[in-house]
C-alpha positions as CSV (number, residue, x, y, z in Angstrom):
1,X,0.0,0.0,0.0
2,X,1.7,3.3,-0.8
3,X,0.9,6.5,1.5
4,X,1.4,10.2,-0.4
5,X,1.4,12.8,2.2
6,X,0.6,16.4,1.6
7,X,1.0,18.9,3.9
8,X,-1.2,21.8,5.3
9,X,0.8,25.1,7.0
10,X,-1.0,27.4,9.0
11,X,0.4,31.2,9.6
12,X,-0.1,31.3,13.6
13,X,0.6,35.4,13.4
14,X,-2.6,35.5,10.9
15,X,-6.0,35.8,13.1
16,X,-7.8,33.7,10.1
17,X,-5.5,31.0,9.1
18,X,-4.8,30.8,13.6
19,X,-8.6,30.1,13.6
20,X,-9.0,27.5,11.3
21,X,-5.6,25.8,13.2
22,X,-7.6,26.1,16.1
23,X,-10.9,24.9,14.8
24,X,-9.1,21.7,12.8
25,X,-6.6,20.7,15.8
26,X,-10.0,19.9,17.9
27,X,-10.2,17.1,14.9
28,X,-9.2,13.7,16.3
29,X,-8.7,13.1,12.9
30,X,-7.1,15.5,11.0
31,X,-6.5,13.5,8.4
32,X,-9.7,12.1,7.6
33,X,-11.5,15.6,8.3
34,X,-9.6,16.6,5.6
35,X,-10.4,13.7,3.4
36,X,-13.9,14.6,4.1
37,X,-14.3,18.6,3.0
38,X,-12.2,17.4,-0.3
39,X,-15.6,14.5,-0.8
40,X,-18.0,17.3,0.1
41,X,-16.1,19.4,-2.6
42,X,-16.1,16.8,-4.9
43,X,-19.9,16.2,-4.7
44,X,-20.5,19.4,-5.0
45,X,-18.7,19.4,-8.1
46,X,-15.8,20.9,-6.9
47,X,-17.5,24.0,-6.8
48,X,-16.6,25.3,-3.2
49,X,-17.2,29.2,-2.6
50,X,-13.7,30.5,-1.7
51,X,-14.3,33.3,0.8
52,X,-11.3,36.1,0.6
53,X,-11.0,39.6,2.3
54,X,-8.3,41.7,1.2
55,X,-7.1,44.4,3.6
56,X,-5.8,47.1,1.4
57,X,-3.3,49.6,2.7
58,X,-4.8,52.7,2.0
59,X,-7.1,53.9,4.9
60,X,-10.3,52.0,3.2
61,X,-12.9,49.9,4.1
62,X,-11.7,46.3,3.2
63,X,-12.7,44.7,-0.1
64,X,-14.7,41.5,0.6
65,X,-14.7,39.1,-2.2
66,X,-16.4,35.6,-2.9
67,X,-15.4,33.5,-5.7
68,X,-17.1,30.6,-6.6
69,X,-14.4,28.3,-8.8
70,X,-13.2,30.6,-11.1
71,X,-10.2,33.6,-10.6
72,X,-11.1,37.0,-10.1
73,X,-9.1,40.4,-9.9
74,X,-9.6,42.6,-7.3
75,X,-8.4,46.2,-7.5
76,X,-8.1,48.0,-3.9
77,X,-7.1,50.7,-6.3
78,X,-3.2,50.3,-5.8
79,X,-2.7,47.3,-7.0
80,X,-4.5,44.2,-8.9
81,X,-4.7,41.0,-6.7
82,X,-5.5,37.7,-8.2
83,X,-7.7,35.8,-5.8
């Protein structure tokens, strides 16, 4: 039986990556929680709405974003991010 591992890294400095850390190390099963979001996706047909909130630089409201499987440009009106 062959094993491929991939590999998940959370920014602990970044309040919404810290939060989903938090949220999937209550998981007994990381692993397999994992495993089951990807099936969920997948039945979906891979169609997962990405959530994204840029925090521009200038003093501006931030720019909240929801992409639904395909890439989109946001302009906080310095620069072009692709989300």
């Amino acid at each position: 039986m062959t094993y491929i591992r991939r590999s998940v890294s959370f920014n602990s400095e970044d309040p919404d990556q810290a939060a989903l850390l938090d949220h999937a190390s209550k998981r007994k099963n990381f692993s397999g929680y994992v495993k089951r979001l990807i099936q969920r996706d997948m039945e979906r047909g891979g169609q997962a709405e990405i959530k994204a909130e840029v925090k521009p630089e200038a003093k501006s409201a931030p720019i909240k974003v929801a992409v639904t499987g395909k890439t989109r440009w946001v302009n906080d009106g310095s620069r072009g991010i692709k989300r």
